[in-house]
Structure formats: structure tokens, C-alpha cells
C-alpha positions as CSV (number, residue, x, y, z in Angstrom):
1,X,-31.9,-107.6,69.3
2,X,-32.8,-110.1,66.4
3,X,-36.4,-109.0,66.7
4,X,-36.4,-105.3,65.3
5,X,-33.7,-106.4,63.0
6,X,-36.2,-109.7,61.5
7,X,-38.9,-106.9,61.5
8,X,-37.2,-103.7,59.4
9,X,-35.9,-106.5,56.8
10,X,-39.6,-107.7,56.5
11,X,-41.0,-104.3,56.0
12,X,-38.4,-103.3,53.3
13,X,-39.6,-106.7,51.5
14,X,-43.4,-105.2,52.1
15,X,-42.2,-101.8,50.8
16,X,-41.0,-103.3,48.0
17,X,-44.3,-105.2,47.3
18,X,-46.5,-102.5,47.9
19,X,-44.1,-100.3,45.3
20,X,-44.7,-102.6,42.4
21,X,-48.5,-102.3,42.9
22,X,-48.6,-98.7,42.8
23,X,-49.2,-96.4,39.5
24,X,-46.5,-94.2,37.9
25,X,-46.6,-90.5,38.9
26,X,-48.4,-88.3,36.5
27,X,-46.7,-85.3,37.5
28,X,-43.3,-85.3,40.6
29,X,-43.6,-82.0,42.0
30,X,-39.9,-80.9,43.3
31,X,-39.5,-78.9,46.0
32,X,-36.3,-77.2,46.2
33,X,-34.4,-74.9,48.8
34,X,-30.9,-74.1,50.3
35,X,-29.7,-74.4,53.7
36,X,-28.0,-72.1,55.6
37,X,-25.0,-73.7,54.8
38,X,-24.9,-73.8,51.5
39,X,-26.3,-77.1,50.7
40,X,-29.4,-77.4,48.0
41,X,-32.1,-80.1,48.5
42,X,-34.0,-81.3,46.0
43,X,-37.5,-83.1,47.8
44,X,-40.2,-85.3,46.3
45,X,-42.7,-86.5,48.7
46,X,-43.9,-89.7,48.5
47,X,-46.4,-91.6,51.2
48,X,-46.8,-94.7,49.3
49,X,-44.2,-96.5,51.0
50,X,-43.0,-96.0,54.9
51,X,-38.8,-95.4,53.3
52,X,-37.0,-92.6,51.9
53,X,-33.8,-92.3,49.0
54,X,-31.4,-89.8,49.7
55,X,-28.6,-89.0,46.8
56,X,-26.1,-86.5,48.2
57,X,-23.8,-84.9,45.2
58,X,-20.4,-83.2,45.3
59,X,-18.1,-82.2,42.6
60,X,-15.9,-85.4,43.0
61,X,-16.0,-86.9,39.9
62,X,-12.9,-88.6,38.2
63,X,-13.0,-85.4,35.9
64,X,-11.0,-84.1,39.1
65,X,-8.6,-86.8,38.8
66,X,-4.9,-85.5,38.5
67,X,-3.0,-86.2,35.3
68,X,-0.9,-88.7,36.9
69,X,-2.9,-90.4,39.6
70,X,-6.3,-91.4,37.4
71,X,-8.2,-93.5,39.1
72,X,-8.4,-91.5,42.6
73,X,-11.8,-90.8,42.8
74,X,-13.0,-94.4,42.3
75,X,-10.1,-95.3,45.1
76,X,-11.3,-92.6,47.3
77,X,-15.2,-93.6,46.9
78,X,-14.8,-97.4,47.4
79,X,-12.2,-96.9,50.6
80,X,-15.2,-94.3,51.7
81,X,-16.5,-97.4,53.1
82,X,-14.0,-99.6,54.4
83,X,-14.0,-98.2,58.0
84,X,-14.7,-95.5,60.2
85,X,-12.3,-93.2,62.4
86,X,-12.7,-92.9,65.7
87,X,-14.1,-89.4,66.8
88,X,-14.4,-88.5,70.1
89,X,-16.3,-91.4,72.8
90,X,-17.2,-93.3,68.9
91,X,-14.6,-96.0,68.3
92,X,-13.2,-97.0,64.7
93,X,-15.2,-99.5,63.1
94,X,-13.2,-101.6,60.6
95,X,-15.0,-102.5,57.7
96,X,-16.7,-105.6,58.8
97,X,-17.9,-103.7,62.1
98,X,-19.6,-100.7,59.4
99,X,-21.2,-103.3,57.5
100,X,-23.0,-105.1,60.7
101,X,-23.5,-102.0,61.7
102,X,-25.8,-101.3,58.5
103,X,-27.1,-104.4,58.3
104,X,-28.5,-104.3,62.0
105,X,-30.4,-101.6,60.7
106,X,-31.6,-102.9,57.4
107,X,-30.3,-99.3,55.8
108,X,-27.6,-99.2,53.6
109,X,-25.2,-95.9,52.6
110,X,-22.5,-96.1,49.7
111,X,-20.7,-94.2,47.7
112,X,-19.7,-94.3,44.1
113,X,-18.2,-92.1,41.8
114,X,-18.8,-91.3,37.7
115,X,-17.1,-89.4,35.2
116,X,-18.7,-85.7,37.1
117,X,-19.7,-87.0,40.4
118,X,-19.0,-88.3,43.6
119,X,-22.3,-89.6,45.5
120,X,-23.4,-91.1,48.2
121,X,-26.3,-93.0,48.2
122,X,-28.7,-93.6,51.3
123,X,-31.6,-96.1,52.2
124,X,-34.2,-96.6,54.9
125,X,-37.5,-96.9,56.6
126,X,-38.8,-94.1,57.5
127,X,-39.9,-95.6,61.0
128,X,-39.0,-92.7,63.7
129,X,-37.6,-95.2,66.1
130,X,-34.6,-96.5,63.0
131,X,-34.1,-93.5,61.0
132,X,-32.5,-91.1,63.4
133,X,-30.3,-93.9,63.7
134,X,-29.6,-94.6,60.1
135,X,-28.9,-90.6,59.6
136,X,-26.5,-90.8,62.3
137,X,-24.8,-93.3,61.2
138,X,-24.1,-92.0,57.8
139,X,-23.7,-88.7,59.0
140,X,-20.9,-90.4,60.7
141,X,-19.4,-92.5,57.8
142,X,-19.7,-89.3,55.0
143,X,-17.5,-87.4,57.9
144,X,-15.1,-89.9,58.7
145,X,-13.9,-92.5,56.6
146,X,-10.9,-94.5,58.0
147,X,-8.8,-94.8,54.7
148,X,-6.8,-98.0,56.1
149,X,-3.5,-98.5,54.5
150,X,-3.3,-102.3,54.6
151,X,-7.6,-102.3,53.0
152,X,-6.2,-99.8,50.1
153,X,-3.2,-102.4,49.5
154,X,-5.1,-105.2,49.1
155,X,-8.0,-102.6,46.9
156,X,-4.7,-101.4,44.7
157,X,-3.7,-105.4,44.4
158,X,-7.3,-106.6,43.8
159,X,-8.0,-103.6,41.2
160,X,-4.6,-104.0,39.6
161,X,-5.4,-107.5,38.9
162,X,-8.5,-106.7,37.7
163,X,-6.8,-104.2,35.2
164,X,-4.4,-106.9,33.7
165,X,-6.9,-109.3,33.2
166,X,-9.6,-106.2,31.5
167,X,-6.6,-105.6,28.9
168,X,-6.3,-109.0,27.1
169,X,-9.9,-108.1,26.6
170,X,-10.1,-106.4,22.6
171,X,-13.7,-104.4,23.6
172,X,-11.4,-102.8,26.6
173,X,-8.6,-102.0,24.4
174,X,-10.4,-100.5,21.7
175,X,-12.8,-98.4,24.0
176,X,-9.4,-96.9,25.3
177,X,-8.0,-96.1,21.9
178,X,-11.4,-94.7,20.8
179,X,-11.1,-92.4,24.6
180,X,-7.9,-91.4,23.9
181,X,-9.2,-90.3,20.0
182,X,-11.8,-88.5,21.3
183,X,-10.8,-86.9,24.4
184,X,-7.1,-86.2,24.0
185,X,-5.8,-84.5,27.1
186,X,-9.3,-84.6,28.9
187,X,-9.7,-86.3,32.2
188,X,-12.5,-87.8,30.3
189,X,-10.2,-89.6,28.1
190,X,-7.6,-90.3,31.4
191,X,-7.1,-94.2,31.9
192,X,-6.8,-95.9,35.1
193,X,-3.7,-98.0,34.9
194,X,-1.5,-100.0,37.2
195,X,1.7,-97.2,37.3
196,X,-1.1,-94.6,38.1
197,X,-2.9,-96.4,40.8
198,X,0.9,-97.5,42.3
199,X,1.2,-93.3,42.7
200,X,-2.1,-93.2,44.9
201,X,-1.7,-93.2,49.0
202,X,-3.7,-92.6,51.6
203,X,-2.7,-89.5,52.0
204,X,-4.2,-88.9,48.2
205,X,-7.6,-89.7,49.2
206,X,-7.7,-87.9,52.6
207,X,-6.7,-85.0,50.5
208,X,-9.2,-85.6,47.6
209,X,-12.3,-86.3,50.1
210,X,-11.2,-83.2,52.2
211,X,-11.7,-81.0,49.0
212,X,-14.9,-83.0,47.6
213,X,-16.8,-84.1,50.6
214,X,-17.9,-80.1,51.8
215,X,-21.3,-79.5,53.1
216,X,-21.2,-76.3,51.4
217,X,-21.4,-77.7,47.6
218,X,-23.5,-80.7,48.8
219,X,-26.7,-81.4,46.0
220,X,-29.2,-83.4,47.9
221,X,-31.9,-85.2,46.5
222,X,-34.8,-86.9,48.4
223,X,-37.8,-89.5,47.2
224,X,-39.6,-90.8,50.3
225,X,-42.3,-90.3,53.1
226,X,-41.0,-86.9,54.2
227,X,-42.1,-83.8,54.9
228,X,-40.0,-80.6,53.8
229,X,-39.3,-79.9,57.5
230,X,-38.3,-83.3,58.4
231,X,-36.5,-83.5,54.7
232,X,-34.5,-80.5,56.1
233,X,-33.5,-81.7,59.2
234,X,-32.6,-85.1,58.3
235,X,-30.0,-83.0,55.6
236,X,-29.1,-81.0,58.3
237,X,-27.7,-84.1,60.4
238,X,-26.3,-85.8,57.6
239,X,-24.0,-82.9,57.0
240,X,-24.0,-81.5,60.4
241,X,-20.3,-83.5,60.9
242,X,-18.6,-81.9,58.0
243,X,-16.4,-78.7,57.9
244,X,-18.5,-75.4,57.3
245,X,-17.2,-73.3,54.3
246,X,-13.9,-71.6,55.4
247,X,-15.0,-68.6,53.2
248,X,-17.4,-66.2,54.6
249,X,-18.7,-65.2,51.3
250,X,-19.8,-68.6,51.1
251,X,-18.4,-72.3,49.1
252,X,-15.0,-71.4,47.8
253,X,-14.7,-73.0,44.0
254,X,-12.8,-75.9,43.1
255,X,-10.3,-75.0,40.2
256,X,-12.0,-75.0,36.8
257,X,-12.1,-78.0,34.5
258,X,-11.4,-77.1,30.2
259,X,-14.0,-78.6,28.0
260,X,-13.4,-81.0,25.8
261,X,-11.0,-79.6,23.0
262,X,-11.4,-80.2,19.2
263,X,-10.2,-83.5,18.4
264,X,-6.3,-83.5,17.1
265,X,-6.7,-85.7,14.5
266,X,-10.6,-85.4,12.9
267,X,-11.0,-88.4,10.5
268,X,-8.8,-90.0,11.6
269,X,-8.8,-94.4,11.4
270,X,-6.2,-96.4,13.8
271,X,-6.6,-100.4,12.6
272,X,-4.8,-101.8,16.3
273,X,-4.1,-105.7,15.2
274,X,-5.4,-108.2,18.0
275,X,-6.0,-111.7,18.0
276,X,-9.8,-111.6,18.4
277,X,-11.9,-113.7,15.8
278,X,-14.2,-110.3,15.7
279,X,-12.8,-106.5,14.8
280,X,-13.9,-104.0,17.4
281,X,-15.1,-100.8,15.7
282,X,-16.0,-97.9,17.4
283,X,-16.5,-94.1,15.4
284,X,-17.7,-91.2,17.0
285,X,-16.4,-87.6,18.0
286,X,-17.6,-84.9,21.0
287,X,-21.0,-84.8,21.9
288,X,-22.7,-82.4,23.9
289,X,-23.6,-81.1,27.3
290,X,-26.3,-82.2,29.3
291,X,-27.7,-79.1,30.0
292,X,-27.6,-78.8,26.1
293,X,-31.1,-77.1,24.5
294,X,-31.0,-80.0,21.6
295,X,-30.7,-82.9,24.3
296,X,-34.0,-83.7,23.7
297,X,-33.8,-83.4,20.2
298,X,-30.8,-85.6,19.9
299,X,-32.5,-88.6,22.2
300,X,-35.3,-89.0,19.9
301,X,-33.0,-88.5,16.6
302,X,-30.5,-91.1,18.2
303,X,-33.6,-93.7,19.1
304,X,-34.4,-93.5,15.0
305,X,-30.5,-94.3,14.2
306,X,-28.9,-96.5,16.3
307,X,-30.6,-96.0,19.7
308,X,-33.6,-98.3,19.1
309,X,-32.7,-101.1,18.3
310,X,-33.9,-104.0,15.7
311,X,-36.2,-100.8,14.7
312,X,-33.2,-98.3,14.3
313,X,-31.6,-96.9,10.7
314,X,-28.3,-98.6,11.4
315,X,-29.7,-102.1,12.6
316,X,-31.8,-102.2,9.0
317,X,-28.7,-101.3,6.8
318,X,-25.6,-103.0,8.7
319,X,-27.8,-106.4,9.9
320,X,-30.6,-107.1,8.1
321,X,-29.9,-105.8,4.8
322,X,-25.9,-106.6,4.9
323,X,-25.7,-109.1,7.5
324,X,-22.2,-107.4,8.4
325,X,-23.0,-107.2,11.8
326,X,-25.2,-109.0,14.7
327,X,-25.4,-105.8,16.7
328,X,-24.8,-102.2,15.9
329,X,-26.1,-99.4,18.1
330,X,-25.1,-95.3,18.4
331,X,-25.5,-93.1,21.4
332,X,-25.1,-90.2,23.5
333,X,-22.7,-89.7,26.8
334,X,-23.1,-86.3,27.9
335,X,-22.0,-84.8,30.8
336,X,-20.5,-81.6,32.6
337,X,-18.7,-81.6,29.2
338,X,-19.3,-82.5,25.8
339,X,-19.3,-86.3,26.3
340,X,-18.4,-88.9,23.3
341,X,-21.2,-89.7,20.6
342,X,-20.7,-93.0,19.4
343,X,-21.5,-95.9,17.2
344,X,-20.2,-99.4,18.1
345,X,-20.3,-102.8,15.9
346,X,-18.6,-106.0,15.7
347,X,-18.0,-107.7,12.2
348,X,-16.0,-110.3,10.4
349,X,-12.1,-108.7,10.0
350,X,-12.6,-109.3,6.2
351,X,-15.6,-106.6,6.6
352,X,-14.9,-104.4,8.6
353,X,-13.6,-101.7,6.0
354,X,-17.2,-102.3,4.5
355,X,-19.1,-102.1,7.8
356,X,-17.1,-98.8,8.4
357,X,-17.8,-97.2,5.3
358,X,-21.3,-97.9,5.1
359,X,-21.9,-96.3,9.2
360,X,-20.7,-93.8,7.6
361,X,-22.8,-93.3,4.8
362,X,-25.9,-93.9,7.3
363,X,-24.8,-91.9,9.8
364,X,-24.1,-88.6,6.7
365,X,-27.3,-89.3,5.6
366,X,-29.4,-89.0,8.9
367,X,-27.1,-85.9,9.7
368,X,-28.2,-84.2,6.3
369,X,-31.7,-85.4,6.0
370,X,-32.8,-86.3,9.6
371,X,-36.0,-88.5,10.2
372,X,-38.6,-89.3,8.2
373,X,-42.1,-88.5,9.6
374,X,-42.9,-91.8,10.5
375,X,-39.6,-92.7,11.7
376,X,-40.3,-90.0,14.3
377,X,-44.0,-90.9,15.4
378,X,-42.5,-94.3,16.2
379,X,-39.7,-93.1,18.0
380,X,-41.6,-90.5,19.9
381,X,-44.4,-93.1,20.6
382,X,-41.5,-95.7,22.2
383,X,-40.0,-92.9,24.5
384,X,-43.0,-91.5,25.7
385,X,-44.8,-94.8,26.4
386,X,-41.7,-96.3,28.3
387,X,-41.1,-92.6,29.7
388,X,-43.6,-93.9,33.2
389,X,-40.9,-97.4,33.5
390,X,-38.3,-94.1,34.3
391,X,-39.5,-93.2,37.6
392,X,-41.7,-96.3,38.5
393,X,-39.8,-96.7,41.7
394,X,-37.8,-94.6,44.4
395,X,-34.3,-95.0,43.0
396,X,-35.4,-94.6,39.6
397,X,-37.4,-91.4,40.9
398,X,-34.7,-90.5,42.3
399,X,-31.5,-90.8,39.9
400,X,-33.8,-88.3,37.8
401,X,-33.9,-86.0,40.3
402,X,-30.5,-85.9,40.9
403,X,-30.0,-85.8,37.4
404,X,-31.9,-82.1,37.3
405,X,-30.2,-81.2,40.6
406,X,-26.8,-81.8,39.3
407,X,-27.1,-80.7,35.5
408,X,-29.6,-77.3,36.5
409,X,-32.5,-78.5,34.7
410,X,-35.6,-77.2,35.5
411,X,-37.4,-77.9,38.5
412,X,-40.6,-79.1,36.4
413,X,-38.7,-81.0,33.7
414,X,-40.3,-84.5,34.1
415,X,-43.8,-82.8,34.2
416,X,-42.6,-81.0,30.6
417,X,-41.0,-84.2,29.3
418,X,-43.6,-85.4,27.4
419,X,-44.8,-82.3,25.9
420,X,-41.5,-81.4,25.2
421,X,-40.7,-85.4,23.0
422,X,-44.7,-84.4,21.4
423,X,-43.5,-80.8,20.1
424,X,-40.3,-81.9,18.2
425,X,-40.6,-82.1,14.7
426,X,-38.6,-84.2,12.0
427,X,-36.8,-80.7,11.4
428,X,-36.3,-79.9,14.5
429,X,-33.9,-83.3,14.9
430,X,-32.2,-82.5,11.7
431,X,-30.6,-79.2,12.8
432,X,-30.4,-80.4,16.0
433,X,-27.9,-83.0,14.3
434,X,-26.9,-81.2,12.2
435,X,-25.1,-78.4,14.6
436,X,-23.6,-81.3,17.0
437,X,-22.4,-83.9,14.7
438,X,-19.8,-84.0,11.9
439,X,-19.6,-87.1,9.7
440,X,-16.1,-86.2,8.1
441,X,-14.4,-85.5,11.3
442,X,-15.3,-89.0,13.5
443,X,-12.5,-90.6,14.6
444,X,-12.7,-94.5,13.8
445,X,-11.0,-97.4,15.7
446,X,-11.4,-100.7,13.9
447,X,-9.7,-103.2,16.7
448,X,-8.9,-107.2,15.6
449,X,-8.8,-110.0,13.7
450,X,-6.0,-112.5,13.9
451,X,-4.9,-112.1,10.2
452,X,-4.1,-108.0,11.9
453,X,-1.3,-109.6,14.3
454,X,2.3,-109.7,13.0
């Protein structure tokens, strides 16, 4: 038995090996389809290496969390692999058993959950002797996770812990005070904490994965050394074990989340005293979709003001012409909703009302004026030269394919990428900024200093 195992490990080291030597796509042609039941599979065939990727996505994210009990996603993802149920002749595995059981076959499977999604993540050779193996396996784990009580006690324990510690931490209290500011009653802006993890049982998560985990609304994305007829079957196990959709006219929804509301207090500034020798200061407001039109426009505008670094409009002013600051920096989250824009710095306590009002200024000025034409070339020439280092491996090939699956992008949209970066102009980035952000309205946190504490 050690022999097959010694073998798969040695040809996933190969893989890897033969992966670094190989060019960056020039275009990834997606195929796309959906199954009779409902699922859509996104498929990019690739015969340099003998493995494949599979990302399977469901509407699981911790936007789903209830008011109360935030925090049961994550629970539900990482107790996703702690154990298997028996079901039928299969006995429960407990979770030492399922992670022999993976590592006997040099696969792995996991879950893991973000602010939208809840995915499961899958790994293998594509040799035809392992993989019907490895698909069965996971087709078993994705149907039926054990959820033991005494593994989610000692999670909740472990987790809790972790939570008190993260708190006397002033970046972790000011990036919750900056949520709250900017999200209000959003489950984007919902905190874990230890009374809302204390309200989550078993019971929660069997219900949660029940609702979530439905071959129906399943987005699955494949990189590897498949054809579309093998693609679809190996889908077709993987989901063969879960309930069909209950509804004959097809995936019932899942109750509808609000957008992000206008913030309740625009312009607003909360100074939380800390005893940190550094004040935490974080301003920002809503963002925008994914799916946004002016996504693209708002990368590159980002890279030329806080995005790129020792070359961006914020690094010149705050650092090396002030010196407030050894790090400043301004991005994009955007999601199913309008995610936070932010800028971020940390400066003396003494300078932090000067830091602030000079991000400000920068950040008016960009929105009014935009780039400058050679502030754009650069930026333009930095994304589109790095744009290759985005899908110069399998996973990284294939977190952008789920990224189109999940956010309905187009099917060619990493063949158009560089066109698209290469047809923005300077005005193009100004209105673009101009119709997302509002200077006057950001919200500011300024978090620290021990002369702050009573």
C-alpha cells in the first residue's frame, strides 16, 4: 500500500516542476454548460500537467449569517471537515480517519467560506486508477459531514480564544469600528464574537449546510487535464450524493440579501483611545459591485493612488514628502454588494489629525482630477505586465475562473483583460471615480495612542 501512495506524492512534486517551466496562457478558452440538474460548470482544459482543480461554489457565504449567530458559515465550513457520517455499508470517519484517508491518496478537498461564498476546493492527479477514487471520496465528504458535538466544542473554545486574544490587538479593533461605520446593519459589517459563537449548535450548521450545500445552485469550476465529457461526469459524481431540487421548476431561491445601505453617519470621525504607541487610521465609505462596469476603471485608478505602492499618489505625499507615515495604501473590496473602499495608515498619535487631513486632500484631488497621463501609462504598464503572474498556475487559473463563474462576468474576460486596461483613458478613471467615491462623506476611524487612554 505505501508504493502507490510514495508514487502519487512524487508525481504531484513532478507536476509541480513541470508547471513552473511552462509559459503563461495567451488566451483560457472557458467552456461553460449546465447539467441537468441545475449545476453550471465552468471548464478550462489544460494537458500540461497529468492533475485537475475543481472549485465548487454555493451561496453560503457569511452574508447569510443570521443577525445573532455571525460566524456560522465559517463554523459550518471548518466542521465540513471534521468527520464523516456513516451512510449506508460506509462507516463514520472521524476526523483523523478523513485526513488518512486523503492523504493515502495524495488529493486534498476543503472547504472555506468568504464574505459571498462557501467553496469547496478539490485536488488531484488525474491518473484513471486515483481519481475515481478521489471524486468519490469528496463526493462523499460534500454530502455528509459528521458535525461532531465534542470537535465543535473544542472549535467554539479554540476560536473563542482566538477572539480574545485578536481584541487587545488595536489593527483588530479599529478594522471593526471602521465595519461597523461603513456597513451598519449589513452582514458585511456583522462581527463574530464570543456571545454569538456561544448561540451556534450543531443543529445550526446541519441546518445552514442543508440550505447551502444544493446541487442545484452549485458553480463549478475546473483547470486540469480533462475533457468536457469526463469534466461532466466527474461533476456529476461529485454531486451525485446531494438532494435534487425539491422544486420542479427548478433551484428554489434563498431569501434575498439588501445592499449595502447609505452610511448613517457620512463624515463622520470616531478617535477610540488605545494604548498603542501607533494611531490606527482607516477612512473609506461603500465601494462597488464586482460585476460593476467601472471595475476596471477603478483598479487601474486605485494602482495610481494608493494601490501601487512606493510609486502611488498617497505613498509620495504621506511618506516621502511628510514622513507621517511608513506605509499608506487604498483599495477596493467588492463583492455581491457594494464592498468597503479604503485607505489605511499608521502614524505618530501627535499626527494623526495631520495624516488624516492631508488623505483627504489627496484622495479629493484624484477624485476631481483623476490621473495624469503618465501616471496612467505606468499604472497600465504594471497591471498588464504582471497580468500573466495571475494565472501562471492551476489554482491561480482557477480562482479567476471562479471569480467569472460566481460574479457573471464574461466567459472571455481574461482574453479581453488586457485590451480592456489598454483602452482606458485618464478620463475614463476620473468619472469612473468620480460616480463611486465621495470624499466629504468617508467615515474616519483614527484608533490609539497612549496619551488617548483615560
Amino acid at each position: 500500500m505505501k508504493m502507490p501512495q510514495f508514487r502519487v506524492r512524487n508525481w504531484g512534486m513532478v507536476a509541480l516542476v513541470l508547471w513552473a517551466t511552462a509559459a503563461a496562457r495567451a488566451e483560457v478558452p472557458i467552456t461553460h454548460w449546465t447539467q441537468p440538474g441545475g449545476a453550471q460548470v465552468y471548464l478550462v482544459q489544460s494537458t500540461v500537467l497529468p492533475m485537475v482543480d475543481v472549485q465548487i461554489d454555493f451561496d453560503g457565504g457569511s452574508r447569510r449569517d443570521p443577525a445573532d449567530k455571525a460566524g456560522l458559515a465559517s463554523a459550518t465550513a471548518s466542521m465540513a471537515s471534521r468527520g464523516l457520517a456513516a451512510a449506508g455499508a460506509e462507516p463514520a470517519l472521524d476526523e483523523n480517519a478523513l485526513g488518512e484517508a486523503w492523504a493515502d491518496l495524495g488529493a486534498s478537498f476543503g472547504a472555506s467560506v468568504s464574505a459571498d461564498r462557501m467553496g469547496f476546493s478539490l485536488r488531484s492527479l488525474t491518473d484513471p486508477e486515483l481519481l475515481p477514487k478521489v471524486v468519490a471520496l469528496a463526493a462523499r465528504q460534500l454530502a455528509h459531514p459528521a458535525f461532531p458535538a465534542p470537535v465543535w466544542q473544542r472549535e467554539r473554545d479554540q476560536w473563542m480564544a482566538a477572539l480574545r486574544e485578536a481584541d487587545t490587538r488595536p489593527a483588530t479593533v479599529a478594522a471593526k469600528a471602521f465595519a461597523a461605520a461603513v456597513y451598519g446593519a449589513h452582514p458585511y459589517g456583522y462581527q463574530t464574537g464570543e456571545a454569538s459563537l456561544a448561540r451556534i449548535g450543531v443543529a445550526d450548521m446541519q441546518a445552514f449546510y442543508a440550505q447551502t450545500v444544493r446541487r442545484c445552485s452549485a458553480k463549478v469550476s475546473i483547470v486540469g487535464n480533462v475533457s468536457q465529457a469526463q469534466a461532466d461526469a466527474l461533476v456529476t459524481q461529485l454531486l451525485a450524493r446531494l438532494a435534487p431540487s425539491a422544486s420542479a421548476t427548478g433551484c428554489a431561491a434563498l431569501p434575498p440579501v439588501a445592499d449595502v445601505a447609505p452610511m448613517a453617519q457620512p463624515g463622520s470621525v470616531q478617535t477610540i483611545p488605545f494604548a498603542s504607541a501607533q494611531a490606527h487610521v482607516l477612512i473609506g465609505q461603500p465601494g462597488i459591485r464586482r460585476n460593476d462596469p467601472d471595475f476596471l476603471a477603478l483598479t487601474v485608478g486605485n494602482y495610481v493612488l494608493g494601490g501601487g505602492g512606493f510609486v502611488s499618489r498617497l505613498m509620495a505625499q504621506v511618506r516621502e514628502k511628510r514622513g507621517l507615515s511608513y506605509s499608506v495604501y487604498s483599495y477596493f473590496a467588492p463583492g455581491l454588494h457594494a464592498g468597503a473602499f479604503t485607505v489605511g495608515l499608521q502614524t505618530r498619535p501627535d499626527q494623526a489629525a495631520q495624516a488624516v487631513a492631508l488623505v483627504q486632500e489627496v484622495v479629493a484631488r484624484f477624485v476631481a482630477d483623476g490621473p495624469t497621463a503618465q501616471e496612467l501609462q505606468a499604472a497600465k504598464d504594471n497591471l498588464i505586465g504582471g497580468f500573466a503572474l495571475r494565472l501562471d498556475s492551476n489554482r491561480k487559473l482557477l480562482d479567476n475562473v471562479a471569480n467569472i463563474a460566481w460574479n457573471g462576468l464574461p466567459l472571455d474576460y481574461l482574453d479581453t483583460w488586457t485590451a480592456s486596461v489598454e483602452r482606458l483613458s485618464a478620463e475614463d478613471v476620473r468619472q469612473a471615480f468620480a460616480r463611486v467615491l465621495r470624499p466629504q462623506d468617508m467615515v474616519t476611524v483614527v484608533l490609539g495612542g497612549r496619551d488617548q487612554v483615560p
